[in-house]
C-alpha positions, 0 to 999 in steps of 0.5 A: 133730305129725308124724313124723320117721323116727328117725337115729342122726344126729339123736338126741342122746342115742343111743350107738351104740358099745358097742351090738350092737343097738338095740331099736325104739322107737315113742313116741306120746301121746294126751289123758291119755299117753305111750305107748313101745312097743319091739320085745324079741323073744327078750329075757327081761322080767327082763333089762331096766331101765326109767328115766324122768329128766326127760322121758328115757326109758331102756330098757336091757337084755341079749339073750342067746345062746340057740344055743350054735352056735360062732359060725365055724360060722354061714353067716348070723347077722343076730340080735344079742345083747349089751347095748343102751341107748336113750334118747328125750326124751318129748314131754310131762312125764310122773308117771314115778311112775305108770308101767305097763309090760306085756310080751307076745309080744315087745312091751314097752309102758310106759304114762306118764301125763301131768303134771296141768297146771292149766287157766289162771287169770284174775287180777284187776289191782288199780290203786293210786291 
């Protein structure tokens, strides 16, 4: 699998309107995983939702003003706050049941464990006669 640098133009199921900020987000997976990793520095763990629907994953949530500077006051403000949404499809069916997400130093990482797939089976053809 290679990978595709991420443009709001290629993404189907990104908004940009309504959006102060979009989050990145990293997606990787191994043998028995699916792995997202999203960049919340400055976002409080509790103002934010995680949902995973049909291999989408959905990560909402609020930044809030931290600073009550008046915002005329500012010389540069590149620090945005306010609501924002992404969703990605998964690159494997995932137990969303099964799901663990850990949140440190402005890293949320959501662990996903992979659907169990059945090895496959030989099946004998009976001829009729």
């Amino acid at each position: 699998m290679s990978l595709i640098p991420w443009s709001p133009f290629l993404d189907t199921f990104e908004s940009l309107e309504n959006t102060n900020f979009l989050p990145a987000i990293d997606v990787y997976e191994d043998h028995d995983q699916v792995v997202v990793e999203a960049s919340l520095a400055g976002i409080s763990p509790e103002d934010v939702n995680i949902s995973v629907k049909d291999d989408v994953f959905t990560l909402e949530g609020t930044r809030r003003e931290t600073s009550e500077i008046d915002e005329k006051n500012y010389y540069r403000k590149e620090v945005r706050t306010g609501s924002f949404h992404r969703s990605v499809i998964l690159p494997d069916s995932v137990q969303a049941d099964k799901a663990e997400a850990h949140f440190e130093n402005g890293l949320l990482k959501v662990r996903l464990p992979k659907e169990t797939q059945e090895k496959s089976k030989n099946i004998e053809i009976k001829i009729k006669k």
